[in-house]
C-alpha positions as CSV (number, residue, x, y, z in Angstrom):
1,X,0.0,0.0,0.0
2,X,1.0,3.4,-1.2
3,X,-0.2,4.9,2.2
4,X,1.2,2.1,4.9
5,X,4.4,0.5,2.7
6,X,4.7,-2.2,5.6
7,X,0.8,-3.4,4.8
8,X,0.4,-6.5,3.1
9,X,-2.0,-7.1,0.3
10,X,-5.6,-6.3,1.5
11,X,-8.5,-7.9,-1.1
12,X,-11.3,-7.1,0.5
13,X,-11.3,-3.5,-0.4
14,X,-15.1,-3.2,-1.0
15,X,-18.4,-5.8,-1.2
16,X,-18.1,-5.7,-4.8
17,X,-16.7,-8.6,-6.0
18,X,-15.5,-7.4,-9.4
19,X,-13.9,-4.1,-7.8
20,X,-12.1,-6.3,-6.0
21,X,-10.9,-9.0,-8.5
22,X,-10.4,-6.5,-11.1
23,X,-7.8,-4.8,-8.2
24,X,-6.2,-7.9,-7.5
25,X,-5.8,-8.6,-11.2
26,X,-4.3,-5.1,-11.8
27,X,-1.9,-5.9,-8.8
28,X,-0.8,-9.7,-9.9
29,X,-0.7,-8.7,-13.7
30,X,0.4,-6.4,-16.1
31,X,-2.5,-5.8,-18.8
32,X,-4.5,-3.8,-16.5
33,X,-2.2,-1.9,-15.0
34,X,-1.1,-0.6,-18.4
35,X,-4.4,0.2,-19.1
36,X,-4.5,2.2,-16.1
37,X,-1.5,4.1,-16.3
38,X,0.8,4.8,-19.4
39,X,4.2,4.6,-19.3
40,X,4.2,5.2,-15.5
41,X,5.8,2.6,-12.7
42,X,2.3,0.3,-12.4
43,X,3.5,-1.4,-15.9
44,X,5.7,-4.0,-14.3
45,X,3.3,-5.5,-11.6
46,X,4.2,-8.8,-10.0
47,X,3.5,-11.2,-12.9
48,X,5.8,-9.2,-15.1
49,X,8.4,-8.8,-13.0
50,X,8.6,-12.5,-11.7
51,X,9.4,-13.2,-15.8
52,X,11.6,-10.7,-15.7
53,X,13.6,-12.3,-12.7
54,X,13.9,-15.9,-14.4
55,X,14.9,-14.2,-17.9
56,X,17.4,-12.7,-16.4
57,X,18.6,-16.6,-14.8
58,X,18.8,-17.7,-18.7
59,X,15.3,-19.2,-18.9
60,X,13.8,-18.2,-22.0
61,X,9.9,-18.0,-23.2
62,X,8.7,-20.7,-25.8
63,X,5.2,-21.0,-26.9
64,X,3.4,-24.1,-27.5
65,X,2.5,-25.3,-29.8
66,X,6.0,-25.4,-30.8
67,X,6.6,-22.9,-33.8
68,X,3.8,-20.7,-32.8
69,X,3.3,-16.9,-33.5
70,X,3.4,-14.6,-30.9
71,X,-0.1,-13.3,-31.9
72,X,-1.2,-16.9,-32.3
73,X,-2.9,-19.2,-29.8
74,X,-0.4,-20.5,-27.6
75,X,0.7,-21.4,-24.2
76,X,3.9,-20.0,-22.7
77,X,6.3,-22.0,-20.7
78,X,9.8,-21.3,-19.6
79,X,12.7,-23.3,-20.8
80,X,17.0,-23.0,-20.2
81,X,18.2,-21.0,-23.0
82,X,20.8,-23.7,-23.8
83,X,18.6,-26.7,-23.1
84,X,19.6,-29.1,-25.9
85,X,23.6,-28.8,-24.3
86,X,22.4,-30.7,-20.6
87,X,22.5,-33.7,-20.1
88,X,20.3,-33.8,-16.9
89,X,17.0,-32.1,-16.9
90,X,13.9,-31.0,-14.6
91,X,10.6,-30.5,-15.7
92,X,8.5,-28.7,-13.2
93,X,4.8,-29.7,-13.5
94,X,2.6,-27.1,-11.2
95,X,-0.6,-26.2,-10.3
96,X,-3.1,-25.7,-12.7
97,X,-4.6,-22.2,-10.6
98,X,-1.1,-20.2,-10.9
99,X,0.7,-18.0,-13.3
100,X,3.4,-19.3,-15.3
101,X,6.8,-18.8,-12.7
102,X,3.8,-18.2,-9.7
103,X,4.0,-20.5,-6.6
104,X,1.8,-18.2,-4.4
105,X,0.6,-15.2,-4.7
106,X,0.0,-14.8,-0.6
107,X,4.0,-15.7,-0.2
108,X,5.1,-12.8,-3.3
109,X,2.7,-10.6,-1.1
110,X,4.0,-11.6,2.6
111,X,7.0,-12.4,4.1
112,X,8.4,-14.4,1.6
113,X,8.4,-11.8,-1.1
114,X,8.7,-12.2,-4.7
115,X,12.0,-15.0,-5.1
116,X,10.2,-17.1,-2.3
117,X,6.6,-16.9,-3.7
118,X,7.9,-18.1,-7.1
119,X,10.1,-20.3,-9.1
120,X,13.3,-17.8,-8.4
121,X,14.8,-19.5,-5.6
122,X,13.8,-22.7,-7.1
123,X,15.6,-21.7,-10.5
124,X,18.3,-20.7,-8.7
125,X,19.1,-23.8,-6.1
126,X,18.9,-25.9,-9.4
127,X,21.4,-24.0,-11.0
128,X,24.0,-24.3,-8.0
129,X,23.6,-27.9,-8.2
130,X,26.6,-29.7,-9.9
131,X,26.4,-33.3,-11.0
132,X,29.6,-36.2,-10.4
133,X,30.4,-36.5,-14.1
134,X,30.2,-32.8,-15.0
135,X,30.0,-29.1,-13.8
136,X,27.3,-28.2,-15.4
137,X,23.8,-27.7,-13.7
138,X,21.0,-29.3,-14.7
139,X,18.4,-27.9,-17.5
140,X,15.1,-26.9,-16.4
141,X,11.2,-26.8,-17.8
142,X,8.9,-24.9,-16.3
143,X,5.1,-26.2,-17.8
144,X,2.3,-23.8,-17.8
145,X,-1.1,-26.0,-16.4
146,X,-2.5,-22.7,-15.1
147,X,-2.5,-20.2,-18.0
148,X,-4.3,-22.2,-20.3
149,X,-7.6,-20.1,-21.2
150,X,-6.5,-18.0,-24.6
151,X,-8.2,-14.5,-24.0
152,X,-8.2,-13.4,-28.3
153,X,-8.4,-9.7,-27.6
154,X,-5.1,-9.7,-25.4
155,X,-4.1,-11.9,-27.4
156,X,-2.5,-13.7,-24.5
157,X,-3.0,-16.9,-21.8
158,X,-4.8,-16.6,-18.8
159,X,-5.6,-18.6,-15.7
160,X,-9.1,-19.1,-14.9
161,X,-9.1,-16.8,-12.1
162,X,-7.8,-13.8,-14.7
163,X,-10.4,-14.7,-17.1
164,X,-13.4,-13.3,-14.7
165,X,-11.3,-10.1,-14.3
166,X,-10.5,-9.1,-17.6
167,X,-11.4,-5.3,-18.4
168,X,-15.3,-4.9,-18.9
169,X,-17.2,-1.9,-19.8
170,X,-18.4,-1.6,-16.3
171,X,-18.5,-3.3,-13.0
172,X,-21.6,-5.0,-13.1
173,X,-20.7,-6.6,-16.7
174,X,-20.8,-10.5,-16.8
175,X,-17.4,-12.3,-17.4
176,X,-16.8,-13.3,-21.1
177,X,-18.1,-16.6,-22.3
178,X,-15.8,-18.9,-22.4
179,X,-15.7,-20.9,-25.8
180,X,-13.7,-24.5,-25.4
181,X,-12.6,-24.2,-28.9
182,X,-11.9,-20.4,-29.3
183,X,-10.2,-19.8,-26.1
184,X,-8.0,-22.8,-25.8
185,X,-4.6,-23.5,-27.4
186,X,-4.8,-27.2,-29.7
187,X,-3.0,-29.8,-28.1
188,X,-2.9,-27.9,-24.7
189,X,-6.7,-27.5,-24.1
190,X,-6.5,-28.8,-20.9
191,X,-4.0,-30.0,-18.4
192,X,-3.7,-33.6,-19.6
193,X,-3.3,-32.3,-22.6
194,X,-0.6,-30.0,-22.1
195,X,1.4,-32.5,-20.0
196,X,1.0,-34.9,-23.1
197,X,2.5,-32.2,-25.0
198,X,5.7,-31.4,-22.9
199,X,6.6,-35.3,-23.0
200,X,5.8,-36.2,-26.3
201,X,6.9,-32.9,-28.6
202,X,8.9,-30.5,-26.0
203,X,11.3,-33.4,-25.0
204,X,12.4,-34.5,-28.1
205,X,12.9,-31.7,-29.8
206,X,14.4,-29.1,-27.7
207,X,16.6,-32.0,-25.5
208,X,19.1,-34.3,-26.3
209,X,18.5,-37.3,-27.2
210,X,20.5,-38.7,-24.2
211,X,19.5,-36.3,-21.4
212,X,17.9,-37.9,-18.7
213,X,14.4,-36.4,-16.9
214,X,13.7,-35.5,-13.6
215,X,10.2,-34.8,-12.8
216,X,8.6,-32.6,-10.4
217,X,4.8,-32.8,-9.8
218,X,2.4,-30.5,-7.6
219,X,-0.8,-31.1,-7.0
220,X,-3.2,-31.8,-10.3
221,X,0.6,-31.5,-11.9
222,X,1.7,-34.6,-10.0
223,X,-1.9,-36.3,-11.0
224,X,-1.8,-35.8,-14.6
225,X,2.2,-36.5,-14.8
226,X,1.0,-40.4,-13.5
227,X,-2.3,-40.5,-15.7
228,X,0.4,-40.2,-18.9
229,X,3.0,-42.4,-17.4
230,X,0.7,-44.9,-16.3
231,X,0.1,-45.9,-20.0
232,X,1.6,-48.3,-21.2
233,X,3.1,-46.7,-25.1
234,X,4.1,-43.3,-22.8
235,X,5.9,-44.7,-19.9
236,X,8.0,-47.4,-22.8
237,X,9.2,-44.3,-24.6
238,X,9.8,-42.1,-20.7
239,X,10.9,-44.7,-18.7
240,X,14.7,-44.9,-20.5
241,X,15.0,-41.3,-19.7
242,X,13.0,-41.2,-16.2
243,X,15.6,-40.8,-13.2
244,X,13.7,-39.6,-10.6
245,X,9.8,-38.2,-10.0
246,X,8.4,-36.4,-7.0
247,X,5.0,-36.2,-6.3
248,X,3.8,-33.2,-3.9
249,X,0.4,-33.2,-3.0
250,X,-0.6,-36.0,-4.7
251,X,-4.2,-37.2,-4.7
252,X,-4.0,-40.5,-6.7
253,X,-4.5,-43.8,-4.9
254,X,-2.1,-46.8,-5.4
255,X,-4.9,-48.9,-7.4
256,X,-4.8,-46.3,-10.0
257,X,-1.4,-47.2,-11.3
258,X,-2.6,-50.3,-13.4
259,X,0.6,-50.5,-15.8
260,X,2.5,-53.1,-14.2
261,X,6.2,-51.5,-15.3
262,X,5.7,-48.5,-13.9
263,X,4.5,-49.9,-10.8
264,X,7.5,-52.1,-10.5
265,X,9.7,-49.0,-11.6
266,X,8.1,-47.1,-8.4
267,X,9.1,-49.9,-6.3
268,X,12.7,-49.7,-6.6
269,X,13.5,-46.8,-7.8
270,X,13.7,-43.6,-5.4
271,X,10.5,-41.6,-5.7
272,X,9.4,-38.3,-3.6
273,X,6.0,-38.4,-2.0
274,X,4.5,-35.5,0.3
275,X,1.1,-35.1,1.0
């Protein structure tokens, strides 16, 4: 807050709901708050500026569907600049509510601040790892499950939570209707879909051929990442390449792994579980 710096983020401003969301929106994003204000200090909000922070650690934007325009459907994800060169790499599979590079908006807003609340400090403990057999750290992916409703007019991806605060002609307007074909990207309308994508087009065309996978997955991430490997043609092509996998906040039961290999591959190999 302009008036009491030490203040944390307040939502509840007023009983309207949109005033509200539409404030939160302007504080979290960037779109609004250069609508509001031109050229002036509110056009790098929190959302901007957390890209800005993992640019600047040598991850670079791609858009999916590989090859796509900027002003064409797509979904953004983050990738090492020099990906194809590492030999060991960790794809980060999050939850499907947050902003590409977004852990928690409460943490960017509280104590934590902006490297704890996102993938900053997590970018940058992988990159002080060092392996035995080399000195380079390991690549990194950072999927987009959240951002994956295509508003045409911004010509940009949003989360779900965006979409209802996207600029209206007045308060009391309705949200936008929300077309499953029109605002969604192919092959990542949803977050099975996108996962599907990231293993079976991002992987072997921007890695190595030989670089092994680590996988991290959160939530509905760490759901969907055993849905895909628990088939039977996706785990034979990802198992070769699968060193480790840790599921966070997992909500899959044991019977739902049916594919016996992966199920023995679980058993012996180590595997991070937190619920």
């Amino acid at each position: 807050m302009i008036t009491n710096p030490r203040a944390y983020f307040n939502f509840f401003l007023t009983k309207n709901d949109r005033h509200n969301s539409v404030q939160r929106e302007a504080m979290n994003g960037e779109f609004l708050a250069s609508c509001l204000s031109s050229g002036s200090q509110l056009v790098g909000c929190l959302r901007e500026e957390v890209l800005d922070r993992l640019h600047n650690l040598d991850l670079e934007t791609v858009r999916l569907p590989l090859g796509a325009e900027e002003t064409e459907p797509h979904i953004p994800i983050l990738v090492t600049s020099n990906i194809f060169e590492k030999q060991r790499v960790i794809i980060l599979f999050y939850e499907h509510t947050q902003d590409l590079g977004v852990f928690a908006y409460r943490i960017i807003g509280g104590r934590g601040g902006i490297n704890a609340g996102s993938a900053v400090d997590f970018v940058k403990y992988i990159q002080n790892l060092r392996g035995t057999n080399s000195e380079d750290s390991p690549g990194i992916i950072i999927a987009n499950l959240g951002q994956l409703r295509w508003w045409r007019r911004g010509k940009k991806a949003v989360t779900h939570t965006t979409w209802f605060s996207l600029p209206q002609k007045s308060a009391v307007s309705g949200a936008y209707r929300f077309d499953v074909l029109k605002n969604t990207v192919p092959e990542n309308r949803n977050t099975a879909e996108h996962v599907a994508y990231i293993f079976d087009h991002v992987v072997p065309n921007l890695l190595a051929p030989d670089a092994m996978l680590e996988v991290i997955g959160v939530s509905v991430g760490a759901v969907e990442v055993v849905d895909f490997l628990n088939k039977p043609q996706n785990w034979a092509i990802i198992e070769p390449r699968l060193t480790a996998l840790a599921l966070i906040a997992t909500f899959h039961r044991r019977d739902d792994i049916s594919t016996q290999w992966f199920a023995d591959w679980l058993r012996k190999v180590r595997v991070g579980f937190s619920f």
